[in-house]
KESEDO-128842 format. One line per 10 residues: their letters; for each residue x, y, z of C-alpha. Coordinates in steps of 0.02 Angstrom, whole numbers, padded with zeros to 5 digits. Layout:
<marvexs>
A> X:Y:Z; ...;
</marvexs>
This chain:
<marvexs>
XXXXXXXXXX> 05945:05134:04436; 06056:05096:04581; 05935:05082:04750; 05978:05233:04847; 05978:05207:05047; 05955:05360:05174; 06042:05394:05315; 05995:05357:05476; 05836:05459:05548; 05891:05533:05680;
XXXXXXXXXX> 06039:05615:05762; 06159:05533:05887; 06174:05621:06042; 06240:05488:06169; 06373:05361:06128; 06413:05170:06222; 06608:05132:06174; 06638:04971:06087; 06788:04896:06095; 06847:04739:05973;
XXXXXXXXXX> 06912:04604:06075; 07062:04504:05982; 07054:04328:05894; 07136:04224:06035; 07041:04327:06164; 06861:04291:06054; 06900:04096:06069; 06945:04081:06230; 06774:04170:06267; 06660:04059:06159;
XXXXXXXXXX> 06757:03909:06229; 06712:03950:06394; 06518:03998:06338; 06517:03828:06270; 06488:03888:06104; 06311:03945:06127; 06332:04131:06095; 06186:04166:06224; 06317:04125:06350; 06451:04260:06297;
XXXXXXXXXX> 06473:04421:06402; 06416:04589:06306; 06592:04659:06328; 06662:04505:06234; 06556:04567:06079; 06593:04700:05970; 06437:04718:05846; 06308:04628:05938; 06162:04547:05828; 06097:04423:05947;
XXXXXXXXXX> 05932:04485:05960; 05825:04641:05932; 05736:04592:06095; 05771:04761:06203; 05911:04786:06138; 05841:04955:06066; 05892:05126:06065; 05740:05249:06144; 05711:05420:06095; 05764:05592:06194;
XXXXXXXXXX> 05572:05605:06200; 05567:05414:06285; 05697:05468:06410; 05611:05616:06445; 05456:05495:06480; 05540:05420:06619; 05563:05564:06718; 05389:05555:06741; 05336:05390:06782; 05187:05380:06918;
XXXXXXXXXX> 05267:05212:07027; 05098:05210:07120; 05068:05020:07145; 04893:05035:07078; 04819:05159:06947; 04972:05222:06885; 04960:05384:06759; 05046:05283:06631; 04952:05130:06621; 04821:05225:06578;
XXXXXXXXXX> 04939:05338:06445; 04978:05149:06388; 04779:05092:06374; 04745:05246:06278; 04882:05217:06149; 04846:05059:06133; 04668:05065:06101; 04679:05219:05973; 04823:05130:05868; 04776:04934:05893;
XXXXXXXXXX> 04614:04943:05911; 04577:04818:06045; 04472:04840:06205; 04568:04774:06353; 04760:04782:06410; 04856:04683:06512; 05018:04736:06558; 05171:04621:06575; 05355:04597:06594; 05386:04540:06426;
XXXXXXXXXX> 05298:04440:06286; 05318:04294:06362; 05212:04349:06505; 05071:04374:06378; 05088:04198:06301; 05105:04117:06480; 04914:04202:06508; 04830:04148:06368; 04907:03986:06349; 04825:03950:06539;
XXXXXXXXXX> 04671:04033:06500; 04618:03963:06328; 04695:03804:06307; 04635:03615:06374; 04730:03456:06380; 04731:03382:06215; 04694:03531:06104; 04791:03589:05947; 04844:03764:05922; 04880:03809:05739;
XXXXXXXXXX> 05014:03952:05685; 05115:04022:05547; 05254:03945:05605; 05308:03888:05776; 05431:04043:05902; 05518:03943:06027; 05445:04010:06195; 05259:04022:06105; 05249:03839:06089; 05324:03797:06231;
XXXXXXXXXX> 05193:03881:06332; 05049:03806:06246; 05134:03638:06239; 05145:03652:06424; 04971:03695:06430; 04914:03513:06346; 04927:03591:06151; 04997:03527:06005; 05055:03630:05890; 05029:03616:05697;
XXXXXXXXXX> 05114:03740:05560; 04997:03820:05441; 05103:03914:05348; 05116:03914:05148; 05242:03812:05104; 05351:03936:05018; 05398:03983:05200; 05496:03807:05225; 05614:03856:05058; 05754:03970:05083;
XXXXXXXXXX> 05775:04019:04895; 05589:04068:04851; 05608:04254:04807; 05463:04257:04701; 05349:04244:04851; 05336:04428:04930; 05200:04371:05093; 05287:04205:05133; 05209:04221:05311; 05037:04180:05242;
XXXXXXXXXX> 04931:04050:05317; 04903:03920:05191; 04707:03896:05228; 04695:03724:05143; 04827:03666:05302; 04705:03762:05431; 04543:03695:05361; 04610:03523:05363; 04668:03533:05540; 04501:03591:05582;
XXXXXXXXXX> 04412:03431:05490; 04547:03311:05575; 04522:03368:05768; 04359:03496:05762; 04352:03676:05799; 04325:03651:05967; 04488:03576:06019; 04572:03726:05940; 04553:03860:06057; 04626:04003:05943;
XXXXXXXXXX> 04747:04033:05806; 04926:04103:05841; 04958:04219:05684; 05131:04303:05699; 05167:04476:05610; 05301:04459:05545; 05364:04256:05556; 05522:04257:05643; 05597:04089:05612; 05537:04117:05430;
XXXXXXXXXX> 05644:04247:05428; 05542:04400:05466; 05431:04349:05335; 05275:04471:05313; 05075:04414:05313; 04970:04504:05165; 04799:04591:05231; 04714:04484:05117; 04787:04333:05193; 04748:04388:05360;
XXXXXXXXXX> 04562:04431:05327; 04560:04261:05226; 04622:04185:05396; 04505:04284:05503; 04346:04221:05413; 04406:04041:05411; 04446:04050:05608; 04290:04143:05651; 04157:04046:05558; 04214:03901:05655;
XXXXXXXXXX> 04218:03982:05795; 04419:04009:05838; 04479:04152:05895; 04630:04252:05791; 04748:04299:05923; 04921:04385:05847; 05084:04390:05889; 05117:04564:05854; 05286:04599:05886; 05339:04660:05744;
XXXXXXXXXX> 05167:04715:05666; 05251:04909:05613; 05360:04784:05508; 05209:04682:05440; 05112:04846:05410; 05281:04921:05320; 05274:04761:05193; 05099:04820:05170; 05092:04960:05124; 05256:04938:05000;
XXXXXXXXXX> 05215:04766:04939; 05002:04769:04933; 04875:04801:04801; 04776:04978:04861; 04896:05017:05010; 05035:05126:04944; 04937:05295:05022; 04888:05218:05171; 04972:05265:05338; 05084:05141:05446;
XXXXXXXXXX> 04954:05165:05602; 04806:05139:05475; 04878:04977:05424; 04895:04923:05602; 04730:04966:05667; 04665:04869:05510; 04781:04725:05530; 04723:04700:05696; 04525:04743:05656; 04498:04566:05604;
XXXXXXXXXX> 04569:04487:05775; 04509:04435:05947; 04673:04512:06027; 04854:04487:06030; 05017:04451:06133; 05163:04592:06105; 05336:04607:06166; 05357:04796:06199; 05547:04743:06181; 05535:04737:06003;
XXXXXXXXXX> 05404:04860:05903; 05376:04975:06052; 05547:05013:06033; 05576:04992:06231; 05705:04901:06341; 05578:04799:06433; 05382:04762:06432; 05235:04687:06361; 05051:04658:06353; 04919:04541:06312;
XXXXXXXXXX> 04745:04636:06240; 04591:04533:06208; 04423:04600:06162; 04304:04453:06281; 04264:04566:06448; 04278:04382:06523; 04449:04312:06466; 04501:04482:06507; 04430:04466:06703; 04510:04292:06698;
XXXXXXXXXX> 04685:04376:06632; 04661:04507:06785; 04658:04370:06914; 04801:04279:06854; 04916:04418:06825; 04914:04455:06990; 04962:04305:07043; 05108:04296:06918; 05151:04482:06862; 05077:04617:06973;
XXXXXXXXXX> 04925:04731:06994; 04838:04730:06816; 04878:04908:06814; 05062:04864:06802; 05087:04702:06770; 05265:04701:06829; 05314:04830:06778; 05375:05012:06830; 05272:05141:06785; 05417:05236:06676;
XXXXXXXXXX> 05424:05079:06579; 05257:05090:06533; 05247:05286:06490; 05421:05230:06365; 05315:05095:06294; 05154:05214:06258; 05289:05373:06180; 05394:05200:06091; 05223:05144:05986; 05201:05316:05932;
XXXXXXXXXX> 05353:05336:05866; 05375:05167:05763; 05220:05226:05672; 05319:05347:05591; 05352:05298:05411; 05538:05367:05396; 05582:05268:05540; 05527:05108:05485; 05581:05138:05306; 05762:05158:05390;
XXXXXXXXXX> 05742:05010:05472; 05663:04887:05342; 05800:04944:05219; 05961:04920:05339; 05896:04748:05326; 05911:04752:05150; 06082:04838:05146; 06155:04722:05262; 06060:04573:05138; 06131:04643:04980;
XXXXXXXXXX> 06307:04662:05053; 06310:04471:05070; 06230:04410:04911; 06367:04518:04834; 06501:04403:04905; 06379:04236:04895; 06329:04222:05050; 06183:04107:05046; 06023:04189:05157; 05828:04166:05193;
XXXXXXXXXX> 05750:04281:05023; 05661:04393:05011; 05737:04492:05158; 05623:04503:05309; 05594:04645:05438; 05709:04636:05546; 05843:04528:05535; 05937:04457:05394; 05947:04240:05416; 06110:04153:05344;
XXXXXXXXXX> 06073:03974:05263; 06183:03873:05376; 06134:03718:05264; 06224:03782:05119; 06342:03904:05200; 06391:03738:05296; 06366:03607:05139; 06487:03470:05221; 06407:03463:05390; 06251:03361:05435;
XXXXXXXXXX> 06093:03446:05517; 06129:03335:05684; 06322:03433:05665; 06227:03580:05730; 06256:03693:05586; 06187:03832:05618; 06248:03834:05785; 06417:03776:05731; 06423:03952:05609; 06351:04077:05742;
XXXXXXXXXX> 06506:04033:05852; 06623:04042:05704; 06564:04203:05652; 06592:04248:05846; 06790:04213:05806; 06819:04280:05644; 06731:04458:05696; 06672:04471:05867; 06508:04488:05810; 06368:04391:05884;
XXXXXXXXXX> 06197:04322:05807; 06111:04185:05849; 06067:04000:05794; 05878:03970:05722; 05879:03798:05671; 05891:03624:05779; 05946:03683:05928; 05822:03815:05923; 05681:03686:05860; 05698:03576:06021;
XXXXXXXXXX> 05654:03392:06045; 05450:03312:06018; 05367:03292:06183; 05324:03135:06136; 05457:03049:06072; 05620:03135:06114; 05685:03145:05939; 05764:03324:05870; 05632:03406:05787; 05721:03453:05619;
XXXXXXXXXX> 05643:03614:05547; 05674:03636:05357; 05761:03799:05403; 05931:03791:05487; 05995:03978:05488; 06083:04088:05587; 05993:04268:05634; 06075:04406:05605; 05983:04534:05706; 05963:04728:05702;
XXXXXXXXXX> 05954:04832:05839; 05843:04982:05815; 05916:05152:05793; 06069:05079:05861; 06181:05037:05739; 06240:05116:05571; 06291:05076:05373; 06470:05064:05433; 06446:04946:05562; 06339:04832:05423;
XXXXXXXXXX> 06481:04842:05312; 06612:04776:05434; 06468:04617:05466; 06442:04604:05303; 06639:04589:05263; 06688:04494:05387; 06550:04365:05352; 06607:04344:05184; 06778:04330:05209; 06714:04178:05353;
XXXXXXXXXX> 06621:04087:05189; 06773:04093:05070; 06845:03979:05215; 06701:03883:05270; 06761:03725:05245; 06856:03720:05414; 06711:03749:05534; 06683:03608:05621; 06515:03530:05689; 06468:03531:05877;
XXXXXXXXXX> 06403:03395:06011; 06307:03430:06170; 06421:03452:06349; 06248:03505:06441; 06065:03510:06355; 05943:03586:06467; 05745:03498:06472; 05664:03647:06383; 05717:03791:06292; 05888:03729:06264;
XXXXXXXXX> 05952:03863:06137; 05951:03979:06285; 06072:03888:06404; 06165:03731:06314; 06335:03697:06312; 06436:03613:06155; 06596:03558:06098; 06667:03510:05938; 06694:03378:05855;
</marvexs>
């Protein structure tokens, strides 16, 4: 039986014109972004997939939240809307608000980590590791290996910690010089790969009898707790906020981006349990951020944050948006389109490797296709591969991750089937020609997070 998908959730009510800019017009605007789609304007884009990083669409109810926002510069109503929430669906003791995720990891990096430690993960993110390499960590992947191979299907939890790779990291530098454990839900650059509750009590023993703390990344953890409860032994009749507050039972705390899974424009937070790292997270984000009550943020932002976690809890929302991901997936395997499988939780990752057979990984591939895909449809997505991977602090070279891809990101509850269909088309029609994309060089390559801001040309 065919797989039936449901409409959209909700009902539109305000609409943003988009407007398709021609083919001559699309390359003389990734020209002059230097083919790094980061650098195009939003008007030059038609469908834009860059990033699901507040790039969402809030609720009437979320709009209605901020109408009352308390701007008071200390003790704001709707920090403490945004504790309470927090507390009753994550579970954890203290919150600290900030700007974005990045805030978060910025704090604990300074807080926990020492020259010379290691910090293990499922998987590097890009701005995660730079902030605890520029802390003095190293970082070491920990993920199965099933995560590193595009074509595994038969692998539903790919974002699993592979505790034979933790325990030996452990043995080679000692527990002490590993401050805590980064454990993302879901792995991005794995392709929005989901982490099994087994696997992430497995992980929590592991970490805690050596005494290591389990601190998440849980920017996506509705997503994780989705995969859950469709993909997990004894979970089918469990809620979406169960699954959280269980997920995140067997932690220490966690750093969120409010931009993704709070279903907000802007925001974050970091939550730890310790009432000292938590004192010591006080005094620095008010150096950096603001009064802990608002951590740089307005006070509207954080009432839209507290009504946004609510509302990805509920299980016909994140259905919808778990299974546009799939749509958008099938669409493409149905013209061979080569992508990251099984389909993760939020975006859907091209194999730039094979969509791009005749270029080399120092060509740029992935790169190379995200600005091709810019000029054959005006829609933008994003490179996760080389660029992305950035150079070893030590000795200069490319890091060259296994996975080159380009991310195909949703937006949610801001796109529809139809506009899927034109990405998936379009996409497919750039693959029956993908011989003639050419590879790119570097014009500018900033020191750190170079995906962001580089400049190429071809070759």
């Amino acid at each position: 039986m065919k797989k039936r998908f449901m409409p959209e959730p909700f009902k539109i009510k305000s609409v943003e014109t988009m407007t398709l800019p021609n083919e001559q017009e699309r390359k003389k605007a990734i020209e002059e972004a230097g083919f790094n789609t980061f650098l195009l304007k939003s008007n030059e884009c038609y469908v834009d997939l860059l990033t699901d990083s507040g790039t969402n669409a809030m609720s009437d109810k979320q709009w209605a939240g901020l109408m009352v926002g308390d701007e008071a510069y200390a003790g704001s109503k709707n920090f403490y809307h945004l504790q309470d929430t927090v507390r009753e669906y994550f579970g954890f003791k203290h919150i600290i608000p900030t700007h974005q995720g990045r805030g978060a990891e910025n704090i604990l990096s300074s807080l926990t980590i020492k020259d010379g430690d290691w910090v293990p993960g499922n998987m590097y993110f890009t701005t995660t590791r730079f902030h605890q390499e520029r802390n003095g960590a190293k970082f070491r992947d920990v993920i199965c290996d099933a995560a590193h191979d595009p074509d595994r299907e038969d692998v539903l939890f790919k974002g699993n910690v592979d505790l034979k790779k933790f325990q030996d990291l452990i043995d080679e530098v000692g527990a002490n010089n590993i401050p805590y454990i980064c454990l993302a839900v879901t792995v991005n650059l794995a392709g929005g790969q989901p982490v099994s509750m087994q696997n992430i009590k497995e992980v929590s023993e592991l970490a805690h009898k050596n005494g290591i703390l389990v601190m998440y990344d849980a920017t996506r953890c509705v997503e994780n707790a989705y995969f859950i409860k469709d993909l997990e032994e004894g979970y089918a009749d469990v809620s979406i906020k169960d699954i959280v507050h269980e997920m995140f039972s067997y932690g220490d705390g966690c750093t969120m981006s409010g931009k993704k899974d709070c279903i907000t424009n802007i925001g974050g937070f970091l939550c730890v349990n310790d009432d000292d790292l938590y004192l010591q997270a006080t005094a620095m984000v008010v150096q950096f951020e603001g009064m802990p009550s608002y951590g740089g943020l307005a006070g509207r932002d954080m009432e839209a944050m507290a009504i946004g976690i609510k509302e990805a809890m509920n299980y016909d929302y994140i259905s919808h948006r778990v299974n546009q991901i799939r749509y958008l997936g099938e669409k493409l395997a149905s013209g061979g389109v080569p992508m990251v499988k099984p389909y993760g939780g939020h975006a859907i990752f091209l194999d730039a490797r094979q969509f791009l057979s005749h270029l080399d990984q120092e060509d740029f591939p992935a790169q190379a296709l995200a600005a091709a895909i810019y000029v054959e449809s005006g829609v933008r997505s994003m490179e996760r591969g080389i660029i992305s991977a950035g150079r070893d602090s030590l000795t200069g070279k490319n890091h060259k991750p296994k996975l080159e891809t380009v991310r195909l990101t949703i937006p949610r509850r801001v796109y529809t089937y139809a506009h899927l269909d034109y990405v998936a088309d379009t996409i497919i029609d750039l693959y029956n020609k993908r011989e003639t994309i050419k590879g790119l060089e570097w014009v500018y390559e900033p020191p750190c997070l170079r995906f962001f801001t580089g400049r190429f040309k071809q070759k």
